[in-house]
N, C-alpha and C positions, 0 to 999 in steps of 0.2 A: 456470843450467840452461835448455837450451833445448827446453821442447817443442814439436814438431811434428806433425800430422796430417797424412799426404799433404801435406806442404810447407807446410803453414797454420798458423799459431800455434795453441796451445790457448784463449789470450786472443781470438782472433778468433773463431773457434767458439762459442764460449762467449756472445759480444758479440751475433752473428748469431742465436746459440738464443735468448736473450732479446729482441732486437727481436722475433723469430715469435713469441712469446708474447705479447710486449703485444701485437702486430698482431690475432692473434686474441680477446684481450678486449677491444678494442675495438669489432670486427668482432662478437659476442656480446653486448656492452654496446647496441650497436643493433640486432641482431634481437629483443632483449626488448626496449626503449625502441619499435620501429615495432609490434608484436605489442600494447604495450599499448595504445597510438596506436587502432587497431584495437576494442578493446574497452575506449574509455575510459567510464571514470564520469562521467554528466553529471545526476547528480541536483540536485536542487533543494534549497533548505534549508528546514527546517521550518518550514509555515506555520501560521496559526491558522487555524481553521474560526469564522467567525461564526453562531451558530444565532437564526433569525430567528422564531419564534410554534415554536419544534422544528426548523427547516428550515435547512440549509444545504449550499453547496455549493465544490467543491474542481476545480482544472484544471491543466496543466501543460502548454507550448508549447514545442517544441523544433525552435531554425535548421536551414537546412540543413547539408550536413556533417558529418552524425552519425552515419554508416552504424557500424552493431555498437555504437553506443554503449548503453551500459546503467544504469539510475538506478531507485532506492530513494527516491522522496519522500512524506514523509510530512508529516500534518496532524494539528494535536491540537483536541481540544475536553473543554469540561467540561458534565456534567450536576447538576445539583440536586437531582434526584427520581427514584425509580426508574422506570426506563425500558426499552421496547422500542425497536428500530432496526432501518430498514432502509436497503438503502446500493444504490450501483449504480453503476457506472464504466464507461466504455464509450469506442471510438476505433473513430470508423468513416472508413476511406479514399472518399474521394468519385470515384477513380477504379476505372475498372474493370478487375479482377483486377491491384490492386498493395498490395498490403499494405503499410502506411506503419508500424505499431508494431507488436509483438508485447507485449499485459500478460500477463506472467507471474503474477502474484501480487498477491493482495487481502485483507489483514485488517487486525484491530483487538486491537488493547492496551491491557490494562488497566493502571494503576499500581504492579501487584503482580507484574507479567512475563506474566501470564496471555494465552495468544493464540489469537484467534477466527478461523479461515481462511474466506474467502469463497469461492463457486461458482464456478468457469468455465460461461457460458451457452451461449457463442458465443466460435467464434474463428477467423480470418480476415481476410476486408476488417470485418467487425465481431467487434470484440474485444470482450466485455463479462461483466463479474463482476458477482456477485447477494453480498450479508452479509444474514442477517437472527437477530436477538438478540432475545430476551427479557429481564426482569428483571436491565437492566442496573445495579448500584447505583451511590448517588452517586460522582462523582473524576472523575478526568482519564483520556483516554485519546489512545491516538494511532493514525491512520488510516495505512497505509503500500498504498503502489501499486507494484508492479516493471512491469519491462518490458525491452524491447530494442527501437533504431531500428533499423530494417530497409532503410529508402531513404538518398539524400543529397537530399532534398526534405525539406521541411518535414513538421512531425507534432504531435498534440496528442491529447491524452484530458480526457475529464471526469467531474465526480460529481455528485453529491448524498445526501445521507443525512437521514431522518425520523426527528425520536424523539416519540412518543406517549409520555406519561402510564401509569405499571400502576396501579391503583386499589390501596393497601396494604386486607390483609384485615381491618384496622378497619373500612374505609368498606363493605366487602360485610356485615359482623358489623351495623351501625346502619341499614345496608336492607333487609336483615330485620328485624330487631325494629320499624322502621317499619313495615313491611308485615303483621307480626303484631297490632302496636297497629292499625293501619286494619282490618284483618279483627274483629278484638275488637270493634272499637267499632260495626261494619257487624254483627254479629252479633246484641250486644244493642240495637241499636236495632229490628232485624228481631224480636225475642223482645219487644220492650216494645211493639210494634206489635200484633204478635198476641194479648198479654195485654189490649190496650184492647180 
């Protein structure tokens, strides 16, 4: 059987439609491959946060060649005691009117999924987010910083976080009854005074 299209085999037709189809995902296959290119992930892998007398501090430095890229790096640390915390992340461009990072996003996790979103202060040529917690208990948590590079220049942000001590309401319960015993005994010695 001979078929023909307008003098053309159906086999060649056929040959032809399929070349344009893979042509096309190909041609598809690299508009998403360059698109992602574009907004690649360049986060960092999770580091530890060393805490020094409560103190410690967290940074992230990115080459150039990152224009759109965008990273989620996070830092853990562990506390012993219940605690308050404060945190603060900031990336300021040292040129002027060129904004080198945009931080999108600033909190803290706890072990239990539980998540604390930080402030936006400022944002700009300085970017900078504010965390601050109370009565954080003891575990592990993990610090995460977002953003997006903005330039093909170089770029970096940084932190630090404090955690104070909360005094457990034992220790407020034994300073009073201190302070009741010192009153007591200041009381009757003022009463044994006046009886001499």
């Amino acid at each position: 059987m001979n078929n023909k299209i307008n003098g053309v085999s159906a086999f060649a037709t056929t040959k032809q439609a399929f070349r344009a189809a893979a042509m096309a995902c190909v041609f598809a296959g690299a508009a998403l491959v360059s698109n992602g290119a574009l907004a690649a992930d360049i986060s960092k892998k999770t580091s530890v946060i060393e805490l020094t007398d409560g103190s410690g501090g967290f940074f992230s430095t990115f080459g150039k060649n990152n224009l759109n890229g965008t990273f989620i790096d996070n830092y853990t640390f562990s506390i012993d005691e219940l605690s308050s915390l404060s945190g603060i992340t900031t990336s300021i461009s040292t040129k002027p009117s060129i904004d080198l990072l945009e931080l999108t996003g600033f909190k803290l996790t706890d072990s239990f999924g539980n998540v604390f979103n930080g402030t936006r202060v400022q944002s700009g040529q300085i970017d900078e987010w504010n965390l601050l917690l109370d009565k954080l208990a003891i575990g592990t948590y993990t610090l995460s910083v977002s953003g997006t590079v903005l330039t093909n220049a170089a770029a970096s942000y940084s932190g630090t976080i404090n955690l104070s001590a909360v005094p457990e309401p034992e220790t407020y319960a034994m300073l009073l009854a201190g302070l009741g015993l010192v009153g007591f005994v200041a009381r009757r010695r003022k009463l044994v005074v006046k009886a001499a």
